[in-house]
Steps between C-alpha positions, in 0.01 A plus 500: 500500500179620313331205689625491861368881465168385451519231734609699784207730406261206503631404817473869670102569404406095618705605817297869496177290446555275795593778746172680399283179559690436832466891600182599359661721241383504166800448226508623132723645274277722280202685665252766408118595554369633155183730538256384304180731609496870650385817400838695399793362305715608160435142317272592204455116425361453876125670561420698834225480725461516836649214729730232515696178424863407497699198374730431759785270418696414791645220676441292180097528549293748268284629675201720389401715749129669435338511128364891493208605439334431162574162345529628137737754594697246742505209190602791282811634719583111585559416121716831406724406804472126359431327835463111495202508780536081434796549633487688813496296792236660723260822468521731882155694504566771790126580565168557357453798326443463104785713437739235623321195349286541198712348285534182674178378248822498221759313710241221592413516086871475454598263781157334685763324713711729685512534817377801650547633842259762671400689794188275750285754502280397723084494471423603130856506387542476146734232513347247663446413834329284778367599835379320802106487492458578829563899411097525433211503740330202527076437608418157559139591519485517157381231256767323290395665204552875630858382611844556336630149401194378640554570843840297456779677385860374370739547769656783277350672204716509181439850316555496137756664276515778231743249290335128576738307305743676629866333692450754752702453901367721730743702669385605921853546695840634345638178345848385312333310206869432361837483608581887574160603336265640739124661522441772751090504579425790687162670559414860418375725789449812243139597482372390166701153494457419843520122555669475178746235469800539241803310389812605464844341375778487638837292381791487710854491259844458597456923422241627736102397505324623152107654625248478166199705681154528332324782684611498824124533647678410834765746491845501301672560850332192686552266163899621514496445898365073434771485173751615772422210715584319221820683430571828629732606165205644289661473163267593277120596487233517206136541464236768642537689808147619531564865577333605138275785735728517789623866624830579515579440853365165517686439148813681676483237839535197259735592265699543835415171617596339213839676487609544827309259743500231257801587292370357156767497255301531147154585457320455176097660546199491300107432479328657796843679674436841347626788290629722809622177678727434196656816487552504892639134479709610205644785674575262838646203296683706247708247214292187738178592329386292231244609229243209470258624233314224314745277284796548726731195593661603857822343526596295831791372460822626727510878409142562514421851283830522346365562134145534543330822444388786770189648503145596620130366387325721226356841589138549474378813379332690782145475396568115443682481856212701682244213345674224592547654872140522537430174344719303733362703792167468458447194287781325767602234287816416680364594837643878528293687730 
C-alpha cells in the first residue's frame, strides 16, 4: 500500500512537471526566497548593511537574485545562512548600483562559472556591451594617425566589462530565460536614474506569479503592470519599492495600486521601500504582510504567510533618520530628487 502511495505521488508531480513545461508554469513542491542582505532583520548570526540579495528557490532553480553591497559582509551573511553558491543555478543582477552587486567579486571566487544574467546597459554599461561605430563623428580629412581605429572602425565597438571573466548574458527586452521564469527590463524615467535599465523576476506558479524586485528605479506600479501581462494573479511580491524619501501621498497612491488596482495577495518589502511605506503597506495588507529583515526565509508554498512573522523595518532614531534623509537627497545615490 506504502508503495502504490508513493507511486501515485511520483506519478502526480511528473504529471505537475509536464503541465508546467507545456503551460509555462513553473512546478515545485517546496519554495522560499531567503534574504540574505538588507539593512533591518532579527537574525543576530546574519550582519546588516544597506542593500540587497535573495536566494530564491523556486521552480526547482536557485536562484540568487543581487549580492548587496559590500562583499565581506555579503560572504559573511552567505555562510551563516549556509548557501551552496556552487550550487545555484544562475545569479539575476537587477541593475547597476553597488548596493545590488558588490558582492558578486565572492560568487565569481566561489563559482567563476555561473551564469549570470544582467541588464544591457547601453554605452559605458558596466556589464558589458557593444555599439555600432557609426554613433561618433567621423573627419576624413584627417591623417590615419589622428583617426579612431585608424580611420577604419569595426562595424561595432565591443565595450569592456567590470567582471572580464565573467559568464555574463546581457539582458535588452523582457525575456522568459526558463520555462515559467521570466525577466522584466524596464527603463527608469525618475530623475537621477534616468535611462537606467533594471531586471526584475518574475515566476509564474500553478499559485499566482511570484515578483523578486530590486529597486524598482522604474516604478513598482509599471514593474507589477509587465508581471501582470505575464499573469494577472500577483501572488506574491519581495524586494525594494524605492519610496525610502517618498511623501505620504505618493507612498499612499501605491500602496493603493498595489492593493486595489493590482490586487496583490502577499507582499513581503525591504531595501530601498521605506520606513513609512512599511507601516502604510502593513496597515493596507494587514495578516498579508510579511517581515523580510535580513536572514528571513519567506515561505511560498500554498498558504503563503501562514506562520511567518508580521512586522515593520527597524526605527531610526530621529537624528539618525534626519541624516540619512539628507544624505539620500543630496548625495542622490538611488536617484531621489
Amino acid at each position: 500500500m506504502k508503495l502504490s502511495v508513493t507511486l501515485l505521488l511520483a506519478a502526480a508531480l511528473s504529471g505537475a512537471a509536464s503541465i508546467g513545461a507545456a503551460t509555462g508554469i513553473a512546478v515545485a513542491a517546496d519554495n522560499q526566497i531567503t534574504i540574505l542582505y538588507d539593512v533591518f532583520g532579527n537574525d543576530h548570526a546574519m550582519k546588516k548593511d544597506w542593500g540587497y540579495s535573495a536566494l530564491v528557490e523556486v521552480a526547482g532553480k536557485r536562484i540568487l537574485f543581487d549580492t548587496g553591497n559590500d562583499r565581506d559582509v555579503f560572504a559573511a551573511n552567505v555562510k551563516a545562512k549556509k548557501v551552496d553558491l556552487t550550487k545555484i543555478d544562475f545569479v539575476v543582477l537587477s541593475h547597476r548600483h553597488s548596493d545590488h552587486m558588490a558582492g558578486l567579486s565572492y560568487v565569481l571566487r566561489v563559482n567563476p562559472k555561473v551564469k549570470i544574467y544582467a541588464p544591457q546597459d547601453g554605452l559605458g554599461g558596466i556589464y558589458g556591451s557593444s555599439i555600432p561605430s557609426s554613433f561618433y563623428r567621423k573627419d576624413d580629412s584627417l591623417p590615419p594617425e589622428m583617426r579612431y581605429y585608424d580611420g577604419k572602425p569595426p562595424e561595432f565597438v565591443k565595450l569592456g566589462r567590470a567582471w572580464q571573466d565573467a559568464n555574463i548574458e546581457l539582458i535588452d527586452k523582457t525575456t522568459e530565460i526558463a520555462p515559467g521564469i521570466t525577466l522584466i527590463a524596464l527603463v527608469s524615467e525618475t530623475t537621477g536614474t534616468r535611462e537606467l535599465k533594471e531586471l526584475s523576476l518574475a515566476v509564474n506558479t500553478p499559485d499566482g506569479l511570484v515578483l523578486v524586485v530590486g529597486c524598482s528605479h522604474p516604478g513598482i506600479e509599471k514593474i507589477v503592470e509587465a508581471a501582470a501581462a505575464i499573469n494577472s494573479k500577483i501572488r506574491f511580491i519581495a524586494g525594494g519599492f524605492h519610496l525610502v524619501v517618498a511623501p505620504d501621498d505618493g507612498i499612499a497612491k501605491v500602496v493603493a495600486t498595489l492593493k486595489d488596482t493590482f490586487k496583490v495577495e502577499t507582499i513581503a518589502p525591504g531595501h530601498c521601500t521605506g520606513e513609512p511605506t512599511f507601516t502604510a503597506l502593513k496597515q493596507a495588507f494587514g495578516n498579508r504582510y510579511i517581515y523580510a529583515g535580513v536572514g528571513t526565509s519567506l515561505s511560498l508554498g500554498p498558504s503563503t504567510g501562514g506562520g511567518q512573522r508580521r512586522g515593520e523595518g527597524p526605527v531610526l532614531k530621529p537624528n539618525e533618520l534626519t541624516t540619512y534623509r539628507k544624505f539620500v537627497r543630496h548625495e542622490d545615490p538611488f536617484g531621489v530628487p
